[in-house]
C-alpha positions as CSV (number, residue, x, y, z in Angstrom):
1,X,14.4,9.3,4.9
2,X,13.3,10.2,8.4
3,X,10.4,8.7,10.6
4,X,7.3,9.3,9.2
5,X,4.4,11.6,10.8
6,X,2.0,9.2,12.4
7,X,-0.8,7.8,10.5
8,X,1.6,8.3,7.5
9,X,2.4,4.9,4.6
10,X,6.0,4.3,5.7
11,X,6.1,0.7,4.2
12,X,4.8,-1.9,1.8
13,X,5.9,-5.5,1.5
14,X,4.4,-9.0,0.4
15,X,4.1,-12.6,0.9
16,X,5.4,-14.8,-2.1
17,X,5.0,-18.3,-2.2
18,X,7.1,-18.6,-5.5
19,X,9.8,-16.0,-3.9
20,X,12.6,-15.6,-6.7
21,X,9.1,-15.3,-8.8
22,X,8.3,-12.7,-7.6
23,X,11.9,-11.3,-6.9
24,X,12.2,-11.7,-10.6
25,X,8.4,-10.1,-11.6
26,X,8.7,-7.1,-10.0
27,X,12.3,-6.8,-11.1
28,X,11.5,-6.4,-14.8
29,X,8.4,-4.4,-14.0
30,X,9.4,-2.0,-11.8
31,X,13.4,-2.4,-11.8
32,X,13.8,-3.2,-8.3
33,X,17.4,-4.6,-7.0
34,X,17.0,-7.2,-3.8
35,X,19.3,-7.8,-0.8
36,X,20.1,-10.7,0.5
37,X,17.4,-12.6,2.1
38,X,17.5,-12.5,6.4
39,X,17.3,-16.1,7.2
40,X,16.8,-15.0,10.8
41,X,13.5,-12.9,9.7
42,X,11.7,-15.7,7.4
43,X,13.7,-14.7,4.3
44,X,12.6,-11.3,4.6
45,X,13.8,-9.5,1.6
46,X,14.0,-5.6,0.6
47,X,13.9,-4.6,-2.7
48,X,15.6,-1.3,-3.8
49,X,15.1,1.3,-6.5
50,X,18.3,3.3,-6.9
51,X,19.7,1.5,-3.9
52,X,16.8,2.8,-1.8
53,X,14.7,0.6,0.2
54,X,11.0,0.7,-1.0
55,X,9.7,-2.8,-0.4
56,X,10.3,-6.3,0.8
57,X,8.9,-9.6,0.0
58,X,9.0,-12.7,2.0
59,X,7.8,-16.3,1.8
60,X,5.2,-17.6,3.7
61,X,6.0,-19.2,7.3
62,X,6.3,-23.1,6.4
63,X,2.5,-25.1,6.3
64,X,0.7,-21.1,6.4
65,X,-1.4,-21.2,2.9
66,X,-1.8,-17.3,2.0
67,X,-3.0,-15.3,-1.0
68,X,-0.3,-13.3,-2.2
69,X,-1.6,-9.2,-1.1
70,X,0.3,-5.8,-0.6
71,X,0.4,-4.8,3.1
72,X,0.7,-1.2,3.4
73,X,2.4,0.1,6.8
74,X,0.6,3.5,8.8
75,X,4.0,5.4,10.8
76,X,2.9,5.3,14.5
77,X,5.1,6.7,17.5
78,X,3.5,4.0,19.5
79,X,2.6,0.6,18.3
80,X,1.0,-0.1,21.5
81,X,-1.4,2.7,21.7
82,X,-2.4,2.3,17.9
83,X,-3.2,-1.2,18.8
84,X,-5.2,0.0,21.2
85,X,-7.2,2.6,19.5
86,X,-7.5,-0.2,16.5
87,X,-9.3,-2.7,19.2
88,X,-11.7,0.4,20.8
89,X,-12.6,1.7,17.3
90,X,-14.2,-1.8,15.6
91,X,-11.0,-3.0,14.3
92,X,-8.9,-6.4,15.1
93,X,-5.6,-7.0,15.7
94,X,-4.5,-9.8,13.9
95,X,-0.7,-9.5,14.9
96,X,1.7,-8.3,17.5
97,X,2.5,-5.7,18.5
98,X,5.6,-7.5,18.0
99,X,8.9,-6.5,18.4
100,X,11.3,-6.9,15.5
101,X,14.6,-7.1,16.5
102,X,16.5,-3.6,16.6
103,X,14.2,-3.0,13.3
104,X,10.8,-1.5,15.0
105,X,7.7,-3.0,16.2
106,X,5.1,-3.9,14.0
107,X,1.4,-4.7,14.4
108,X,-1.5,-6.2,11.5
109,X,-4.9,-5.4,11.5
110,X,-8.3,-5.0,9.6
111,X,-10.3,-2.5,10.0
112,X,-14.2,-2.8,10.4
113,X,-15.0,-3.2,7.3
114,X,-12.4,-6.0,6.6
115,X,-9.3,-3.7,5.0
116,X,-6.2,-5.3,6.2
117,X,-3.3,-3.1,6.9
118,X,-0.2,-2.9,9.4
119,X,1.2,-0.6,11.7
120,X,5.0,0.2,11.9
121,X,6.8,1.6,14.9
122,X,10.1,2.3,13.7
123,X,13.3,1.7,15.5
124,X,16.2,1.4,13.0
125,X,14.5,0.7,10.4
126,X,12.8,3.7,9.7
127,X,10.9,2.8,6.5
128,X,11.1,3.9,2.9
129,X,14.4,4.8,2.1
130,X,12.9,6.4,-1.1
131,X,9.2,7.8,-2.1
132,X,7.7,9.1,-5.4
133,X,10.8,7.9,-7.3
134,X,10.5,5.8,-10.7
135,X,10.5,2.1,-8.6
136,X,9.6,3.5,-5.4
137,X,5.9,3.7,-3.7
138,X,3.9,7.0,-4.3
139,X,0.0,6.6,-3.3
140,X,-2.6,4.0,-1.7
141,X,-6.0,4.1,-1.3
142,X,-8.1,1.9,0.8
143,X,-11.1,-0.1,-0.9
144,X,-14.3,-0.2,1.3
145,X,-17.9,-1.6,0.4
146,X,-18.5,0.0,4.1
147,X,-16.7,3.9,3.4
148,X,-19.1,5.1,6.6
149,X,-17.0,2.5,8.9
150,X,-13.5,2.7,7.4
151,X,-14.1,6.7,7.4
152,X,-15.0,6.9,11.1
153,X,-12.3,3.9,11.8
154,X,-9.3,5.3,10.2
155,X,-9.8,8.9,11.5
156,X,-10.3,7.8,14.9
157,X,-7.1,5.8,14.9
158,X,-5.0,8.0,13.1
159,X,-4.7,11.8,13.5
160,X,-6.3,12.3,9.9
161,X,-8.6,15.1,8.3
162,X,-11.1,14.2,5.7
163,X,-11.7,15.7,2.7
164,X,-14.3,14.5,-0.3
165,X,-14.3,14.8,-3.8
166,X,-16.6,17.6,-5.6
167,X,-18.5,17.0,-8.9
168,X,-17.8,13.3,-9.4
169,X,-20.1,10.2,-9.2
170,X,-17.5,8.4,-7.2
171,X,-17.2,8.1,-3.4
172,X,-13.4,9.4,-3.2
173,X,-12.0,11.0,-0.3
174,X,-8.7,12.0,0.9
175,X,-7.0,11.7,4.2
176,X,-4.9,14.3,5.6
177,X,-2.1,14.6,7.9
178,X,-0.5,18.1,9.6
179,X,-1.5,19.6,6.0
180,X,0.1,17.0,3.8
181,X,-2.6,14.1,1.6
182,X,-1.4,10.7,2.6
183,X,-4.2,8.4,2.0
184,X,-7.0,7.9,-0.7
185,X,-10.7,6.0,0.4
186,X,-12.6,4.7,-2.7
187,X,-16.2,3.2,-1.6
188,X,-16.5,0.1,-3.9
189,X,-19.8,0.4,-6.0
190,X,-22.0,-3.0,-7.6
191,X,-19.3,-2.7,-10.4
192,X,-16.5,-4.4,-8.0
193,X,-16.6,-8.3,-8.6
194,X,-18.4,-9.8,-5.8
195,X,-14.6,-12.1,-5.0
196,X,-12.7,-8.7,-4.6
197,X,-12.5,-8.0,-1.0
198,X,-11.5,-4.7,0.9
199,X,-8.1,-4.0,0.6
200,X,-5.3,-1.1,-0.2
201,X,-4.5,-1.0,-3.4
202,X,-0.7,0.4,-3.4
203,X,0.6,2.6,-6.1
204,X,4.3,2.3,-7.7
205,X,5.7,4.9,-9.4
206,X,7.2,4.3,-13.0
207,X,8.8,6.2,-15.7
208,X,6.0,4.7,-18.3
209,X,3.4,3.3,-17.9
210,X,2.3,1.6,-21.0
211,X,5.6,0.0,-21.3
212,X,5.5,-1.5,-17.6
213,X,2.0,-2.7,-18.2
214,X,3.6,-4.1,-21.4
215,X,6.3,-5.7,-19.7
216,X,4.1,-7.0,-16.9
217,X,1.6,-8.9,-19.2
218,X,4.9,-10.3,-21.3
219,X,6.2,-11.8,-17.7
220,X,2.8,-13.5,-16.8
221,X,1.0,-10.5,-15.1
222,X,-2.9,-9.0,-16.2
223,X,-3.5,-5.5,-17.0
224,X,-7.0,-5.1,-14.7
225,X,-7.9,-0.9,-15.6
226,X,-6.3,1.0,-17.4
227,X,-3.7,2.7,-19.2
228,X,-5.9,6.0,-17.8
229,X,-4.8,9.6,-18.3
230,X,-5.4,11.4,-15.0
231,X,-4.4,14.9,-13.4
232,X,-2.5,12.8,-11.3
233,X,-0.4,10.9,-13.8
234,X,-1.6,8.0,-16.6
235,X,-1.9,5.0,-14.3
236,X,-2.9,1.4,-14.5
237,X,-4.1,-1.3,-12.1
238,X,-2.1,-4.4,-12.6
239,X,-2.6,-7.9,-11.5
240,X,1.0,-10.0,-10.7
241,X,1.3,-13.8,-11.9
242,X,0.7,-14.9,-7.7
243,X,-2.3,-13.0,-7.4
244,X,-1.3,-9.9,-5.8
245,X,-3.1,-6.5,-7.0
246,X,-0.8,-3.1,-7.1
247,X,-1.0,0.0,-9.9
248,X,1.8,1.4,-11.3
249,X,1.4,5.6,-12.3
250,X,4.2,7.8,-13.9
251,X,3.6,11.0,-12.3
252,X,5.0,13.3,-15.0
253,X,2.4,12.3,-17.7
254,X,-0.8,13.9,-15.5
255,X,-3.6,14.9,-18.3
256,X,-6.4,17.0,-17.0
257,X,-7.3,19.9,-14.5
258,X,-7.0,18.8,-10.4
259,X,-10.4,18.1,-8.4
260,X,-12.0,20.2,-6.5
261,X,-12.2,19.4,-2.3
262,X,-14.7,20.2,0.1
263,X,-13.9,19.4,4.4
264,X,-16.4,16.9,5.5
């Protein structure tokens, strides 16, 4: 696939402590293939749907203690100046920008209300190799218990239009870029456990979902919400055996008629 627009999700990966766990997890769940691991890069390690790229996982860097998260990846033309905008806009920089070999330049962050994420300026490695494909990623949506911040954060640091949801209870907006919805923002409610901080919760697409939440739970994983019809696809929020939070959604089973938007 080409270079994503900026402000676009152009890559996911994770840090494993129990690496050929999760290697062999996600394998029966979501039928992902893995290359060999670049010794050079940590043990870096993409996985592949269909020989595609979609993911990685890595270990963590020797004595570094880490709960085991997805890091979603924003396309930007200019790590640099995203940096930049991250520090003048509330967020922190927790990483980089750093160069990655021939590979891009990457950066981590959090934005003001504590939602970690990265920034990916690609070089040869231009990102997913496949989207919206049984294995391969499809959606995110940032988790906020602050939507005013991450709202005025995200759209100041990436070239985004907002759009909320009409005639629902829920705080769910949409982020836009040139035209095209790239980005969900739910505002966590009192219903969240207290323990569950901000974070993006990434979306896998699958070809069933009751049978990956099947398989998931059978190989040590919990089934957190769901299965849920949806005009988007039945979906379920799953919960992997190291900790690490990511819903699977087979986008040809979509129940339901499509919410209404209104520009904010």
């Amino acid at each position: 696939m080409a270079v994503q627009p900026e402000g676009t999700p152009c890559w996911a990966d994770a840090m494993f402590t129990d690496l050929d766990g999760a290697k062999s997890f996600y394998g029966d769940v979501l039928g992902w293939t893995f290359g060999e691991s670049s010794t050079e890069y940590g043990n870096y390690t993409e996985a592949y749907a269909d020989g595609k790229a979609v993911a990685a996982v890595v270990p963590p860097m020797p004595g570094q203690e880490t709960v085991s998260a997805w890091c979603l990846y924003f396309a930007s033309p200019d790590a640099d100046a995203t940096a930049k905008r991250i520090r003048e806009n509330g967020g922190e920089v927790l990483m980089g920008p750093m160069q990655v070999g021939d590979f891009g330049t990457m950066v981590l962050a959090r934005d003001p209300s504590g939602v970690a994420f990265g920034v990916w300026e690609a070089g040869s490695h231009e990102g997913f190799g496949a989207m919206a494909v049984p294995g391969a990623y499809c959606w995110s949506e940032v988790f906020t218990r602050e939507p005013e911040k991450s709202d005025t954060f995200f759209t100041a640091v990436f070239p985004y239009s907002a759009q909320r949801m009409e005639g629902e209870d829920m705080d769910f907006k949409i982020f836009n870029v040139g035209g095209e919805t790239v980005l969900g923002r739910m505002a966590m409610t009192e219903d969240f456990p207290a323990d569950v901080p901000p974070h993006i919760n990434v979306y896998f697409a699958v070809t069933d979902c009751d049978a990956a939440c099947e398989k998931a739970a059978e190989r040590g994983g919990e089934v957190k919400l769901g299965p849920t019809d949806t005009p988007f696809g039945r979906l379920a929020t799953l919960l992997d055996p190291q900790g690490a939070v990511f819903s699977v959604i087979d986008l040809q089973a979509a129940k339901g008629e499509m919410p209404q938007w209104s520009d904010v």
